[in-house]
C-alpha positions as CSV (number, residue, x, y, z in Angstrom):
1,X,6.8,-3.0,0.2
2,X,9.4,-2.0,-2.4
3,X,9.8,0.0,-5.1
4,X,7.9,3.1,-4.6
5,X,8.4,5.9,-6.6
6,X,10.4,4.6,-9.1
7,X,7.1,2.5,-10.4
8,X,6.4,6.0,-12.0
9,X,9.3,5.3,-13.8
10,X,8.9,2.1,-15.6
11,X,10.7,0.5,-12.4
12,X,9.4,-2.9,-10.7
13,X,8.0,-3.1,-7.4
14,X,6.7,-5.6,-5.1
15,X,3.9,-5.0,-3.1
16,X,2.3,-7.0,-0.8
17,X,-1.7,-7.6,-0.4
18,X,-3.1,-7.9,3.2
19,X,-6.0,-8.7,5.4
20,X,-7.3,-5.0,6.1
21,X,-10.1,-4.3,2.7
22,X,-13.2,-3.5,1.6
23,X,-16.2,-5.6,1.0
24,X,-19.4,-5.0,-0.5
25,X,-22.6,-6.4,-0.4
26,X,-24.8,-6.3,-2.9
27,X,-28.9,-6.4,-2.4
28,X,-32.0,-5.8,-4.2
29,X,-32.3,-1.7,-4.4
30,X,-31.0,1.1,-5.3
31,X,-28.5,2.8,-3.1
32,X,-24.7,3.4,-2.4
33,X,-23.8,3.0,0.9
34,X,-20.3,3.5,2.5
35,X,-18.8,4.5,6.0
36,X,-17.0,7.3,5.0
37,X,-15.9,9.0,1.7
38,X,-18.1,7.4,-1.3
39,X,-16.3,9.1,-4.3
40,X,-14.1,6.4,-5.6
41,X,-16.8,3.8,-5.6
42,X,-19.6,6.4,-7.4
43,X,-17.1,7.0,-10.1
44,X,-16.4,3.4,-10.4
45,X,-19.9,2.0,-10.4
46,X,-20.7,4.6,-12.9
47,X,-18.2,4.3,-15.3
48,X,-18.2,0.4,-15.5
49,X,-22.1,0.7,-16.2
50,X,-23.2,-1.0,-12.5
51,X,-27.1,-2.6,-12.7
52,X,-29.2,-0.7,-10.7
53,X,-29.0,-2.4,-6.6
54,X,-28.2,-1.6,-3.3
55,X,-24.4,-1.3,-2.7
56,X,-23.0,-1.7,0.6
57,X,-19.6,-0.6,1.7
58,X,-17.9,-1.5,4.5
59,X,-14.2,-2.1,6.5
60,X,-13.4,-5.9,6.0
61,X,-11.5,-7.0,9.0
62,X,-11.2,-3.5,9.9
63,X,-8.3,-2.0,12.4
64,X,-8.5,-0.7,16.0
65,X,-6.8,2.4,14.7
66,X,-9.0,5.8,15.3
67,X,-10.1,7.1,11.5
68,X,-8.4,4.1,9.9
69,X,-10.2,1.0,9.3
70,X,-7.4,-0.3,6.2
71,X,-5.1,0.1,4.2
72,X,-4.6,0.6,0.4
73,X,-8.7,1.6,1.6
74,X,-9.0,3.8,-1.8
75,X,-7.5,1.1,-4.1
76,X,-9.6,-1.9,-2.4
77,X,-13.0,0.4,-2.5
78,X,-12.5,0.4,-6.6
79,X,-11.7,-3.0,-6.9
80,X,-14.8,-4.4,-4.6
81,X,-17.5,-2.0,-6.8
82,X,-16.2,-3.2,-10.0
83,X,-16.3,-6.8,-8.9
84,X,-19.7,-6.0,-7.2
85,X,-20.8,-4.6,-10.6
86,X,-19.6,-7.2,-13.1
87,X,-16.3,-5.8,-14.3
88,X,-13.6,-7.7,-13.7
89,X,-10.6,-5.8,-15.9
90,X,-8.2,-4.9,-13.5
91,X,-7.0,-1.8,-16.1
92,X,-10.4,-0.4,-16.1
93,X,-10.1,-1.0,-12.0
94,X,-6.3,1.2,-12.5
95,X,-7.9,3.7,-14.8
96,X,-11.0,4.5,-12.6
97,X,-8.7,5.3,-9.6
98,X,-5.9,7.3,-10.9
99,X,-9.0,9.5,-12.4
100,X,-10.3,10.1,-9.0
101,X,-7.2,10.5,-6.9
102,X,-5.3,12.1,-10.2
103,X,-2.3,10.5,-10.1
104,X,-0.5,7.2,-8.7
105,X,1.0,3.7,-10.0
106,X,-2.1,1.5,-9.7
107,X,0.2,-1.3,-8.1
108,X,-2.4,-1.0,-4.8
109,X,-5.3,-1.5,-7.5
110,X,-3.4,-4.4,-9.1
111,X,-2.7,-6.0,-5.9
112,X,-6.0,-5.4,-3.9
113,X,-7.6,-7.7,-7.6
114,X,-4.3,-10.2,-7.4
115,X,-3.5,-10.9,-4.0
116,X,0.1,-12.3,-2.4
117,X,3.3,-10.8,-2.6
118,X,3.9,-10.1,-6.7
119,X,6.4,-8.1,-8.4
120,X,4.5,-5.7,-10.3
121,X,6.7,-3.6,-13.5
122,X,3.8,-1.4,-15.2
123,X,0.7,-4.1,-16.3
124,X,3.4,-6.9,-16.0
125,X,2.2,-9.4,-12.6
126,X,4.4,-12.1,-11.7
127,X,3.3,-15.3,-10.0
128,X,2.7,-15.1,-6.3
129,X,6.4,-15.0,-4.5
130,X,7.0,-16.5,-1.4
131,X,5.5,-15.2,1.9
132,X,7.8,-12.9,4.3
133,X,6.6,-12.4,7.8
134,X,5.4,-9.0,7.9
135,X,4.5,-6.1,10.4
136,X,2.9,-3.3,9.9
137,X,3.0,0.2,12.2
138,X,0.7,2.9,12.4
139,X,2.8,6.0,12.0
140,X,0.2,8.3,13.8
141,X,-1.4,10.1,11.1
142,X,-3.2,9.5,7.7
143,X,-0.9,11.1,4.4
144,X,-2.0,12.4,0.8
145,X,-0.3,10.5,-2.0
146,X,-1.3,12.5,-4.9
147,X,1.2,15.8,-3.5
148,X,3.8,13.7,-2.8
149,X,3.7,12.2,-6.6
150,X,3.4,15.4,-8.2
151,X,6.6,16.9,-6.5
152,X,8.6,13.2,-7.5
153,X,7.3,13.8,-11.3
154,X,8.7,17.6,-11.2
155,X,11.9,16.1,-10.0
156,X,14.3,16.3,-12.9
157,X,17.5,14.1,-11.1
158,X,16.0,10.4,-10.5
159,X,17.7,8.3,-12.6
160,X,20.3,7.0,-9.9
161,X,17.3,6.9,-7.5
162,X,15.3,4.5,-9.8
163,X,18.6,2.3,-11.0
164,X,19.1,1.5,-7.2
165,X,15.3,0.9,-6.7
166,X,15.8,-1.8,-9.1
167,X,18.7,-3.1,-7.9
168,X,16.9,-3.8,-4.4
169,X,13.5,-5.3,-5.4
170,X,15.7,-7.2,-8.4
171,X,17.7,-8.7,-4.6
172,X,15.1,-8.8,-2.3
173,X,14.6,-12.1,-2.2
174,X,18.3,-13.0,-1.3
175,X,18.0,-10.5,1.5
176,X,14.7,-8.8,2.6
177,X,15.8,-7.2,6.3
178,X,18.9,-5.1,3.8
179,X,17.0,-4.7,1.3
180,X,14.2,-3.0,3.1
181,X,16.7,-1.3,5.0
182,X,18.7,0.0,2.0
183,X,15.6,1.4,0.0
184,X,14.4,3.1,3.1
185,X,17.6,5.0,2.9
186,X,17.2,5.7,-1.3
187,X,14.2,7.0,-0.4
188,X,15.1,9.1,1.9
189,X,17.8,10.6,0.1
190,X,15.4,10.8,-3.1
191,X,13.1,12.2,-1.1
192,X,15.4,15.4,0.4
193,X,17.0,16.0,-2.9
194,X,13.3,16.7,-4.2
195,X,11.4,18.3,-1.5
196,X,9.2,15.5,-0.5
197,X,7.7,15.4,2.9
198,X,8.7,11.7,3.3
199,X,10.4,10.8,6.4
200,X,8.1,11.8,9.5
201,X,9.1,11.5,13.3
202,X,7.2,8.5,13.5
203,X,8.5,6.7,10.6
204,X,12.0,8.0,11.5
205,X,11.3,6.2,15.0
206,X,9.9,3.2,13.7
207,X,12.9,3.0,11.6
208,X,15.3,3.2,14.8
209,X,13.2,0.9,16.9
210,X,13.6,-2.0,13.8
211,X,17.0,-1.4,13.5
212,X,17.7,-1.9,17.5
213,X,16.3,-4.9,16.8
214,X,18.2,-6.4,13.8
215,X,15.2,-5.6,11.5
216,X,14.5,-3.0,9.2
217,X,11.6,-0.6,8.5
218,X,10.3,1.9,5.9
219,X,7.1,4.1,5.0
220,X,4.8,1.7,2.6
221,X,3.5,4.0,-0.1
222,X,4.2,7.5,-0.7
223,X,5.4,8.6,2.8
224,X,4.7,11.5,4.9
225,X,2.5,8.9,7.5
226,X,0.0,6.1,7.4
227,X,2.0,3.0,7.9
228,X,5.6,1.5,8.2
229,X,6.2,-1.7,7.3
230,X,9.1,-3.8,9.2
231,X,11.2,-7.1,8.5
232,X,12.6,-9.7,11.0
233,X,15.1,-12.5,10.7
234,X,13.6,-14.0,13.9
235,X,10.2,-14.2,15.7
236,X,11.5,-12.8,19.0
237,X,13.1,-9.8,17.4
238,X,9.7,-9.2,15.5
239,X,8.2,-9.4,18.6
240,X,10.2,-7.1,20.7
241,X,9.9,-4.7,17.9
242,X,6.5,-4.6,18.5
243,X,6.4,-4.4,22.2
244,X,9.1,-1.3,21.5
245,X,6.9,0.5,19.1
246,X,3.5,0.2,21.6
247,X,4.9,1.3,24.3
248,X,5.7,4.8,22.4
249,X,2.4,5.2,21.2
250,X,3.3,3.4,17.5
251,X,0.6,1.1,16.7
252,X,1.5,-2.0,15.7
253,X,-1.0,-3.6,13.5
254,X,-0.7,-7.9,12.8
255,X,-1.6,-8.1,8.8
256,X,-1.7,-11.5,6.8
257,X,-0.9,-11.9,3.2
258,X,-4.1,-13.1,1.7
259,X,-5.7,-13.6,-2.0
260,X,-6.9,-10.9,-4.0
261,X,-10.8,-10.6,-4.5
262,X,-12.8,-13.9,-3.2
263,X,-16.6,-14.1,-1.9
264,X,-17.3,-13.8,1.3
């Protein structure tokens, strides 16, 4: 939700877990199974040490959106094998998936094992903070963080960038529409100052369309596509937001903030 970038930094961040995961089902066997890419759940099965069954990937309350059954799908993979294979160290969970994608925070990681809305400022998770109505947007196309981090970390200037990142999650609370509003504009900035393909047309669109509504919206994550997320002060504005965004071909998606890992 907030904070990203600067979490490479030593800055806080909150992020928010939702309704759109992985699950796995574990049977006598001995098999991985998954709908689609199967590296981060080899490496994590192999380096926690898994017993030998049958592993069984799949979307958990999967989207409508073409090629994108969740979100955070990479983070939420890791943290369902080691669960599924008795390790529940959420570190180990971070490690495993920063070694496959080869670089990142780990605050998806931390959140998919956690659950709720938590402030996250490097292994340091606070309690659960009070639910905000969210909505999330499907921008139109699917975006690679690793890149994106790599050209941030070669980015000499970012010390203003990362006090004001502070500054906002430190005041969200008191404010979340401008605080979402004002970090999408940090990042923004931050971003064109260091050659990051952040701000897409749909994100840039999605952005307008909240802000014709009294809302705000921002890229959640790295940038470059994948999804928005947007902030109301009222039901109706969320909702013409959303009717806004369909009608141009923006998907919105409903997403709940739910627990982190529970049986099914």
């Amino acid at each position: 939700m907030l904070g990203e970038y600067a979490v490479l930094d030593g800055g806080p961040a909150l992020v928010a877990a939702v309704d759109r995961g992985v699950m796995c089902t574990v049977t006598d066997g001995d098999a991985i199974e998954t709908p689609g890419d199967d590296s981060f759940v080899r490496a994590a099965l192999r380096t926690i040490g898994a017993p030998r069954a049958r592993y069984h990937f799949e979307d958990w309350n999967p989207t409508e959106l073409p090629g994108k059954g969740g979100f955070g799908g990479s983070a939420a993979a890791v943290v369902a094998a080691c669960i599924a294979g008795g390790c529940e160290d959420v570190e180990t969970m971070v490690a495993i998936h920063r070694s496959v994608q080869g670089s990142g925070s780990g605050m998806d990681v931390r959140a998919s094992a956690s659950g709720g809305i938590r402030r996250y400022q490097r292994a340091s998770i606070s309690e659960a903070l009070p639910g905000v109505p969210l909505l999330a947007v499907w921008s139109g196309n699917s975006a690679r963080t690793g890149p994106r981090v790599e050209r941030y970390l070669a980015h000499a200037d970012r010390e203003d960038f990362v006090r004001r990142s502070v500054e906002l999650v430190e005041g969200f609370s008191q404010d979340p529409v401008a605080s979402l509003e004002a970090a999408f504009e940090n990042l923004v900035a931050m971003s064109e100052r260091a050659g990051i393909d952040y701000l897409t047309p749909g994100h840039r669109r999605i952005a307008e369309l909240a802000r014709a509504q009294g809302g705000a919206a921002k890229p959640s994550g790295a940038g470059g596509g994948d999804v928005a997320v947007a902030l109301f002060a009222s039901e109706d504005s969320r909702r013409d937001f959303a009717r806004a965004c369909a009608l141009e071909g923006l998907l919105p998606v409903p997403v709940r903030i739910i627990d982190g890992v529970h049986d099914a």
